[in-house]
C-alpha positions in Angstrom: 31.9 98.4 144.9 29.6 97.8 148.2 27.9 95.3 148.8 25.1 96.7 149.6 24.1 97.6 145.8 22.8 93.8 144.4 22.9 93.9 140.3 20.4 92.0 138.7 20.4 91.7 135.1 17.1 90.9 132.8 17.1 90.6 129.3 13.9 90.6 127.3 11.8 92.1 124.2 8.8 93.6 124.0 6.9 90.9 124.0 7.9 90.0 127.7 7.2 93.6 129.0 3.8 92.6 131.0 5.7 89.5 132.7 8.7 91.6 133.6 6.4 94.2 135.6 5.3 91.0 137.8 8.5 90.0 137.9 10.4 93.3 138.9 7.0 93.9 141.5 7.6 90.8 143.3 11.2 90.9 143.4 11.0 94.2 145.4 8.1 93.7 147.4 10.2 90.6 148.9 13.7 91.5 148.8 15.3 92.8 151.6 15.6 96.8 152.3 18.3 96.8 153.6 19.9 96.4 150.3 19.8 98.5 147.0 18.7 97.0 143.9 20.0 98.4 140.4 18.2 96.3 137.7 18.9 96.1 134.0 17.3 95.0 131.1 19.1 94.0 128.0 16.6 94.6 125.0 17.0 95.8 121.2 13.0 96.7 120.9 11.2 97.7 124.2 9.4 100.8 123.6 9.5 104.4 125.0 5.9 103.8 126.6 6.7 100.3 128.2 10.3 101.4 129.4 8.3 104.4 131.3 5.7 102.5 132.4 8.4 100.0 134.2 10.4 102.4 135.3 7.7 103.9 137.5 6.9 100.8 138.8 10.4 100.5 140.3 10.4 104.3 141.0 7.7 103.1 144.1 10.7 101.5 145.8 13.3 103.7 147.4 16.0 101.5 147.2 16.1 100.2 143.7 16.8 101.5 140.2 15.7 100.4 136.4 18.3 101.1 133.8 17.5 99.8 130.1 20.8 99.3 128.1 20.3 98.6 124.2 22.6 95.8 122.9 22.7 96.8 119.3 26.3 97.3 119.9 26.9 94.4 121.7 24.9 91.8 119.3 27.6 89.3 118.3 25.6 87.3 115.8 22.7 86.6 118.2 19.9 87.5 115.2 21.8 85.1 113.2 22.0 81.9 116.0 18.5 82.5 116.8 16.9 82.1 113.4 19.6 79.0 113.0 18.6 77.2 116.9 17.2 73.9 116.3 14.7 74.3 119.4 13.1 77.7 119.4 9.9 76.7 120.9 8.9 79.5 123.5 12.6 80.8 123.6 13.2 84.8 121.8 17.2 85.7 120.4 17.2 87.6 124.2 17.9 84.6 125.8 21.5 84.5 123.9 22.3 87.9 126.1 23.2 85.8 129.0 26.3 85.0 127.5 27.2 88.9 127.9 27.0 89.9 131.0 30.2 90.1 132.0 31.4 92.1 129.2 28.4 94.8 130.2 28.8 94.9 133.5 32.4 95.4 133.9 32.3 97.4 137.3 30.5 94.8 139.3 32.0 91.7 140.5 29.3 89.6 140.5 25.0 90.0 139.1 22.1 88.3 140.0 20.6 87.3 135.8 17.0 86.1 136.0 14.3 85.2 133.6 11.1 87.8 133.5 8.4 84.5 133.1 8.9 84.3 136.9 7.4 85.3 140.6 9.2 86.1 143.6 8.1 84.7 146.7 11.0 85.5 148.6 14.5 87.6 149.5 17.0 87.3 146.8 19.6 89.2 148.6 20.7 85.8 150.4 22.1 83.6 147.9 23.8 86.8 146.0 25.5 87.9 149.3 26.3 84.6 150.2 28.2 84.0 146.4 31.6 84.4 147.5 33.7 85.6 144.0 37.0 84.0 145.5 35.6 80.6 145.8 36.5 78.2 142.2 32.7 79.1 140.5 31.4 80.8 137.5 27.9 80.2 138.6 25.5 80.0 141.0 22.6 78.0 139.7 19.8 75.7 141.0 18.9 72.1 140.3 16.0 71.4 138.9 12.9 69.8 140.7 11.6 66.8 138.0 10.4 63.5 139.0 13.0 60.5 137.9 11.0 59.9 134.4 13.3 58.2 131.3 11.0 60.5 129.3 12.9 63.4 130.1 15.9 62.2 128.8 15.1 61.0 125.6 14.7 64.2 123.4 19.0 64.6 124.5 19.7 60.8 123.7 20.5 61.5 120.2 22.0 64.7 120.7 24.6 64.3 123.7 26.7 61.8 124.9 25.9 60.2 128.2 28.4 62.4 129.7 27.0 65.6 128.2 23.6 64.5 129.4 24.9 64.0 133.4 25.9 67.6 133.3 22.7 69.3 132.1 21.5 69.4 135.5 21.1 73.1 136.2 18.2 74.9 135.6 18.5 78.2 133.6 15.7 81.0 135.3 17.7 82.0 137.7 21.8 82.7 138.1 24.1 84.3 140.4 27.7 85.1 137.8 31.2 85.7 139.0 31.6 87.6 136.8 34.9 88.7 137.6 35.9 85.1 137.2 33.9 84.8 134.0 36.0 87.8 132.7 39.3 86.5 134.0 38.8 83.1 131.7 37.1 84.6 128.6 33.8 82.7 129.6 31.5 85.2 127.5 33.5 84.0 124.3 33.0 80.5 124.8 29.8 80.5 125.5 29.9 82.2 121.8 32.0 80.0 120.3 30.3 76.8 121.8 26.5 78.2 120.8 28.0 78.3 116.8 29.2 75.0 117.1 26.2 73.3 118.4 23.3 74.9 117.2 22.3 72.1 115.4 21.5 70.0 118.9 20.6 72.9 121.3 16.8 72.1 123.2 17.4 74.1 125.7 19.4 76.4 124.2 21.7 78.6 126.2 20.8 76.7 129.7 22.6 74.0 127.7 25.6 75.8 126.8 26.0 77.8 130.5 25.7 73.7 131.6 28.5 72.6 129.8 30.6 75.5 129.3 30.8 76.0 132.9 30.3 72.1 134.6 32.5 71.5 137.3 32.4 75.3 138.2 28.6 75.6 138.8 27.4 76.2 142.3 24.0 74.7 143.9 22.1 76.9 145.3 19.8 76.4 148.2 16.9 74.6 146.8 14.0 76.6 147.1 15.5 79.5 145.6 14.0 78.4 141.8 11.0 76.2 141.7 9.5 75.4 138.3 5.5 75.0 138.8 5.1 72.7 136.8 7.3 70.6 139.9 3.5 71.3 141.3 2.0 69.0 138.5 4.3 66.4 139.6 4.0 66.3 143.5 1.1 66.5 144.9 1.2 64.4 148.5 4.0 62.4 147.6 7.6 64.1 147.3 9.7 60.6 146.3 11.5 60.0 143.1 12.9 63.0 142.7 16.5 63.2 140.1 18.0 65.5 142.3 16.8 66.2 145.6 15.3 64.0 149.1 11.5 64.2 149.8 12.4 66.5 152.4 14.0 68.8 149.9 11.3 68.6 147.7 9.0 69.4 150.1 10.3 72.3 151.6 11.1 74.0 148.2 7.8 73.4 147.0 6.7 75.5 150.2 8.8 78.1 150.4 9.9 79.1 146.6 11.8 82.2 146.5 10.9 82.4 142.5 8.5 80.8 140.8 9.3 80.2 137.5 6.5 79.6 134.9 8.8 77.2 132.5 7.7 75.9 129.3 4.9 77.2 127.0 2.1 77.7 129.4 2.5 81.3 130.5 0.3 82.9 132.7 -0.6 86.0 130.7 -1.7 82.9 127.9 -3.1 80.2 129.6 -5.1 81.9 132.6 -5.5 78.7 134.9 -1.6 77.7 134.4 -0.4 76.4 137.7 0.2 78.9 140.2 -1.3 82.0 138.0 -3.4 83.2 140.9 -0.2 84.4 142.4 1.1 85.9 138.8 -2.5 88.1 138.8 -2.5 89.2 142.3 0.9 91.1 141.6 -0.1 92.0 137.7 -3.4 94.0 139.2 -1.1 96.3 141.2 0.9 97.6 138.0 -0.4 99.6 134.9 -0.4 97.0 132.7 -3.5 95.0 134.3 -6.1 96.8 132.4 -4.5 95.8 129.2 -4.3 92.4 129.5 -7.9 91.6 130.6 -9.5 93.9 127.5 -7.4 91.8 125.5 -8.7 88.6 127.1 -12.3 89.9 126.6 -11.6 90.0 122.7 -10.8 86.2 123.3 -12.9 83.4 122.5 -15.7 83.3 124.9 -14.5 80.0 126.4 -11.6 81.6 127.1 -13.0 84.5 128.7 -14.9 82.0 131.0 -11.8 80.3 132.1 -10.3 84.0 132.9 -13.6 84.7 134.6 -13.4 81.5 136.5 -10.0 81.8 137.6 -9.9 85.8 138.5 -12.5 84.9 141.8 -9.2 83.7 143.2 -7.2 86.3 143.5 -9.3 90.2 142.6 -12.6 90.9 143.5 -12.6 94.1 141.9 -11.9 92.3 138.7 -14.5 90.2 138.6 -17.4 93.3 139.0 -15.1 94.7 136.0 -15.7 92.0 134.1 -19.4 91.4 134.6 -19.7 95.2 133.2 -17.6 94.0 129.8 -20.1 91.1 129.3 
């Protein structure tokens, strides 16, 4: 297989369709052309329309493909550890598909597997060429940016030991997998087998499980290359305190993210002035799914709609006349 073709796997439903065409947009625009880039999307309900309407979008770039691969067949009781996962929150049963990977995949040594609820800002190609498969990893996987705060730790304290709790350290939007190595050492079906037997304490369900299935083997990746925004909320001027990282660190990832990844319930598409979703519109406004989600915003409540109003000056000019006509 050359290197020069970069997997990267998504796995979403429906519901996640307008965030995945920012997400596949960005990715391109930014990634490096020297290199080929054949996504998939693990899904068991994205439509005929949506599927076409995100495969043209990656049809604009010559060197990627869009391939969408039902898992029906490959569902091993993910309906079933879904509706029993103790922290569902913002989370869909797609999430689960992560543990699968290797199993789909099996002509690629290694896959880039990323979230949807995310923005690139910068070339991925780097940290998947630099993954060496031959070195003792399962993953690649990035730190999270959070301010020292016992608050963090406290939903876990109940749940996990104080060892389980030192491993949970990796952040779960973005992964490089060895997959070969995954394959080698039946990873896939551990991941299974530890999800049944913990779904009773599972908050962050399977960024948990990828944690301690695979601690020890986990690789850091360079810093910058996932930045939650809500790491924006935390540090404005000041970058000390952080769990993981030095000031310096902190600083330079904050400016220079390769993704941005809009973590927790406050999604752009939902909550229009979320951190950092000026940058989440600019790229929705070049793909066919724009005009959809701003007639649905002007059904909203009218406070709403002047918080969208507000906020689009930022980032589309043309939207705002569009607007002023839907009054």
């Amino acid at each position: 297989m050359s290197t020069k073709i970069i997997p990267v796997v998504h796995m979403f439903n429906n519901e996640f369709v307008v965030a995945s065409s920012v997400s596949f947009l960005s990715m391109l625009s930014n990634a490096d052309k020297n290199y080929f880039y054949k996504l998939f999307v693990l899904h068991s309900d994205i439509n005929d329309i949506n599927q076409k309407k995100l495969t043209n979008l990656v049809n604009r770039f010559e060197n990627a493909s869009l391939e969408f691969i039902n898992i029906d067949k490959y569902d091993k009781n993910f309906n079933e550890f879904f509706l029993k996962t103790k922290n569902q929150s913002h989370f869909s049963k797609e999430i689960y598909l992560k543990y699968i990977v290797a199993d789909i995949l099996k002509e690629y040594d290694k896959a880039i597997i990323t979230d949807v609820d995310v923005v690139f800002q910068g070339d991925i190609s780097k940290s998947f060429i630099d993954f060496d498969t031959n070195e003792d990893f399962y993953v690649g996987a990035c730190k999270t940016i959070y301010k020292n705060d016992d608050n963090a730790k406290s939903p876990y304290l109940k749940l996990f030991t104080e060892d389980e709790i030192k491993k949970l350290v990796f952040a779960g939007g973005y992964y490089i997998y060895n997959l070969e190595k995954m394959r080698a050492n039946d990873i896939p079906n551990k991941f299974i087998d530890y999800t049944r037997n913990n779904l009773h304490r599972l908050l962050q369900p399977e960024q948990d499980v990828i944690n301690l299935v695979c601690a020890g083997k986990i690789k850091q990746l360079p810093v910058n290359t996932l930045v939650c925004t809500y790491a924006y909320n935390m540090y404005k001027n000041n970058f000390d305190n952080d769990i993981n990282f030095s000031p310096e660190e902190v600083e330079f990832a904050l400016k220079n993210p390769i993704q941005l990844h809009y973590a927790g319930k406050d999604k752009p598409w939902k909550v229009f002035n979320a951190t950092k979703s000026d940058i989440f519109f600019y790229y929705l406004s070049q793909t066919e799914f724009f005009y959809d989600v701003v007639n649905n915003i002007i059904r909203k409540p009218s406070y709403q709609k002047r918080i969208f109003r507000l906020h689009s000056r930022k980032f589309n000019k043309e939207l705002v006349v569009y607007l002023q006509s839907r009054k």
